[in-house]
N, C-alpha and C positions, 0 to 999 in steps of 0.2 A: 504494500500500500504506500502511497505518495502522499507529500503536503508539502505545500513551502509558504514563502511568505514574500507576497508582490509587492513591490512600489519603486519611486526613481527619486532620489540613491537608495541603493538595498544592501551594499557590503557591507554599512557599520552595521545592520542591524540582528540584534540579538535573540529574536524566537529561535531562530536554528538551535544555539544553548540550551534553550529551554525542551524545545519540545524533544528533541532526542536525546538530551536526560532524562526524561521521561520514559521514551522509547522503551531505553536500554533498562532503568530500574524494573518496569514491568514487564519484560523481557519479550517485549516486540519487535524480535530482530529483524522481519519482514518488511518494516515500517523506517521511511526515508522524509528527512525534513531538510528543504535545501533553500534558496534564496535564488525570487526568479526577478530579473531588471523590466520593470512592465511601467507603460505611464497609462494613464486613464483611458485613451483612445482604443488601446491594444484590448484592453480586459475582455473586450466580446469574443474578438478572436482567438484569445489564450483559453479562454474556456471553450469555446466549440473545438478544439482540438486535442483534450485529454480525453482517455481513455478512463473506462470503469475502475481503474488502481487508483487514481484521482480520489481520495475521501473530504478533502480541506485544504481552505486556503486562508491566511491568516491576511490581513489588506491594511498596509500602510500610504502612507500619504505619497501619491497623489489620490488614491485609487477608492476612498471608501465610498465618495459619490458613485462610481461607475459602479462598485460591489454591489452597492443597495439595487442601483438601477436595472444591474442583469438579472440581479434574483428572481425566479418566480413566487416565492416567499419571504414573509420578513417579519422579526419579530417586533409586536408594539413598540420596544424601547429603539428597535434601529429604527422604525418608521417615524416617532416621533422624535429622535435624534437628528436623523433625515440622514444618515449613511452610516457601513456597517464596516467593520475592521474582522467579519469572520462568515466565511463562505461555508456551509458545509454539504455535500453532496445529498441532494433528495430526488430520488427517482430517476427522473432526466433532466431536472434542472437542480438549481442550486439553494438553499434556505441563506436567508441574510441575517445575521445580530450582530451586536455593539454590545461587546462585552468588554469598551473601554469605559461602560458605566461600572462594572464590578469592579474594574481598575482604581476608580477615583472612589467607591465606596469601601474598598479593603484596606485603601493605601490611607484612608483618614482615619477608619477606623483600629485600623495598626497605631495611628501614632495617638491613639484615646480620645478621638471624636466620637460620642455617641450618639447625637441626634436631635433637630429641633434645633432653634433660635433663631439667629439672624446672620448671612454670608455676605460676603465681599468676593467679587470674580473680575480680575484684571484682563481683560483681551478679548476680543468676541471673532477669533480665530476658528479652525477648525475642533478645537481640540475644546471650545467654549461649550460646545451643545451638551456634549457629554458629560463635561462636567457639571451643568445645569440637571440632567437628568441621571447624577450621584446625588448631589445634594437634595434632590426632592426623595430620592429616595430614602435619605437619609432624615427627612425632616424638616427639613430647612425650608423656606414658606415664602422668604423674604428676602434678596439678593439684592447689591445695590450691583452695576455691570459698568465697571469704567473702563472705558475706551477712550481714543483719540481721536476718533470723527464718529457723531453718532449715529449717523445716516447709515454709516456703514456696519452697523448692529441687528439689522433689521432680523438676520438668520437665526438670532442668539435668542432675540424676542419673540417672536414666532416657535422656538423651540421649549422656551419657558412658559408659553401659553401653553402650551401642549401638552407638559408635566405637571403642570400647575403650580409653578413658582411666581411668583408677583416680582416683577423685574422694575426696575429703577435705574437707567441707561442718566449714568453721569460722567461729564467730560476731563476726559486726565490731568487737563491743564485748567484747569480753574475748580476742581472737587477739594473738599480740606480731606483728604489724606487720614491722616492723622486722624482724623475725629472718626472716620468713617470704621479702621482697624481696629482701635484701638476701645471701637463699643460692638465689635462684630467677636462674633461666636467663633466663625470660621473662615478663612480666605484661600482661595487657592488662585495662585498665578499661572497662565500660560501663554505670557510673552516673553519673550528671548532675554538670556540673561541680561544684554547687556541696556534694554532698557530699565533693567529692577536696577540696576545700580548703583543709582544715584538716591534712589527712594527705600531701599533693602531696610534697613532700621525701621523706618515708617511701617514694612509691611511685617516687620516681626513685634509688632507692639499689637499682632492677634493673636489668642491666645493657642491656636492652631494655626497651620500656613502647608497647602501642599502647593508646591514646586515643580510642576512638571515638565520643568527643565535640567538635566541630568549630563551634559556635556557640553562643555566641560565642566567639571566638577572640581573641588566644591562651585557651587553657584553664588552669587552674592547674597540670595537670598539665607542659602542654607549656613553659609560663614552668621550672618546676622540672628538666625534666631537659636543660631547656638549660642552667638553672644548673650542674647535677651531671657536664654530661659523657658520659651514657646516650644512649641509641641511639632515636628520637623515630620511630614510626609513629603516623599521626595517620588521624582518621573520613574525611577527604578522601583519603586516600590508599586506605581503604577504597572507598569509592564508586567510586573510578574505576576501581580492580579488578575489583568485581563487574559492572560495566560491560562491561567488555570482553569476559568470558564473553557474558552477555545481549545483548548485539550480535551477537554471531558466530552465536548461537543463534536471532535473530529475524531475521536477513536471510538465513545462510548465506555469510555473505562474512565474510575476516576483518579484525577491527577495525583502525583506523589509528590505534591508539595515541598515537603522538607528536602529534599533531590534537587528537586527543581528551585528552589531559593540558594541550594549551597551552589546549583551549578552557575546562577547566577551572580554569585556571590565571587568565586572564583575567577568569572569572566571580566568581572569589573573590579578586582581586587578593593 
C-alpha cells in the first residue's frame, strides 16, 4: 500500500517521519510513505493516475483547496474549513478532512488549554480557518482576528460563521495589542516569524500562545513566552496532531503515538 504527502516545496516536509514510524512500529512492512512535488493545478491528474495500492494522501500547501475540491466527499469540519490537508481513498473516488483542526486542538490542549473564554488569532492566512475551527471546538465563542488589511479576511469570517465563532476583524496597525493578549484566554499566531518580532513580548503576555511557526526555531514568539512564563504550543506540536488523525484514517489502524512523537522528536532534535 502507498501514501505520500503532496505540495510545492515538499522536501523539508516531515509526514514521511511520521507516518512510517508508524509503519514500521505496527509492523506494516507492505506500507510506503514518500513525498510527491505537486502544485494545485496537477492534483486532478495525480489522482486519476494511481492505482488501487493508493490508500492516502496527506495535502500540504499549495494543494488543500484542490484536495477539498476533487473529493467526492468531505467531512463537515473540511467543508466548513473550506479545504482539506487529508485524502483518503473511498470506493472510486476520494473522502476529504482537515485534520489540521485536531492539530490546533491537541497542540493547545498539550500545552493546558482547556476550553471556553475569549481568543486572539493573528493572520487570516491559510492556516486561519483551521485554527478558527480548533478553537470552537475547543470552546472559544469569541475571537478578536487581527490582520493587516481587513478586506482581505473575508475567508476567515465566513469560516467562523460557519463554526460558530463570533469574529471581530481588527487592524494590526492601529489594535492596542497589548490590551487585547493580555485579557485573552488564548492566542494563536500564524504569520511568519519575522513579522511576530517586533510584537513577541506583547503576544506572550497571553496566558496560552500557539505558534504555528516552527522554522526556524526557536521563533521569537516561542524565545518570548519562555521568557514570560505562558503556556508555549508550538507548529511541531501541531503537525504531529494532525498526524495522528491522518494515520488512523489512511490505514485504519490506530496511531502509535509515542513512536510517532519520538520519531518526530528525533527529526527535529
Amino acid at each position: 500500500m502507498k501514501a505520500a504527502v503532496i505540495g510545492s516545496p515538499i522536501a523539508h516536509s516531515l509526514s514521511p517521519v511520521l507516518h512510517n514510524a508508524g509503519y514500521a512500529a505496527l509492523g506494516l512492512s507492505d506500507w510506503t510513505f514518500s513525498r510527491i512535488e505537486c502544485v494545485a493545478a496537477e492534483v486532478p491528474g495525480l489522482l486519476a493516475g494511481f492505482g488501487p495500492e493508493w490508500a492516502g494522501l496527506a495535502c500540504t500547501m499549495p494543494n488543500k483547496h484542490a484536495a477539498l475540491a476533487v473529493a467526492s466527499s468531505a467531512t463537515p469540519r473540511a467543508l466548513a474549513v473550506g479545504a482539506a490537508n487529508t485524502l483518503v481513498r473511498s470506493g472510486d473516488g476520494w473522502h476529504a478532512d482537515c485534520t489540521d483542526v485536531d492539530g490546533v486542538v491537541g497542540a493547545l490542549r498539550g500545552a493546558g488549554f482547556v476550553e471556553g473564554g475569549r481568543g486572539v488569532l493573528l493572520g487570516a492566512g491559510g492556516t486561519a480557518n483551521a485554527a478558527l475551527a480548533g478553537l470552537a471546538e475547543l470552546g472559544v465563542k469569541e475571537v478578536s482576528l487581527v490582520v493587516r488589511e481587513p478586506s482581505r479576511a473575508s475567508e476567515a469570517v465566513e469560516c467562523a460563521a460557519r463554526v460558530g465563532v463570533e469574529v471581530t476583524v481588527e487592524r494590526f496597525d492601529s489594535v492596542d495589542l497589548v490590551s487585547l493578549a493580555s485579557t485573552s484566554d488564548v492566542l494563536v499566531s500564524t504569520v511568519p516569524a519575522a513579522a511576530t518580532s517586533p510584537i513577541a513580548d506583547v503576544l506572550a503576555l497571553a496566558p496560552v500562545v500557539l505558534d504555528v511557526i516552527y522554522h526556524p526555531w526557536p521563533t521569537p514568539v516561542a524565545v518570548a513566552v519562555e521568557r514570560s512564563g505562558a503556556r508555549l504550543a508550538t507548529g511541531l506540536d501541531m503537525l504531529l496532531h494532525q498526524a495522528f488523525g491522518q494515520f488512523e484514517q489512511i490505514t485504519g489502524r490506530e496511531a502509535p503515538r509515542d513512536v510517532m512523537t519520538a520519531a518526530l522528536r528525533e527529526a527535529t532534535a
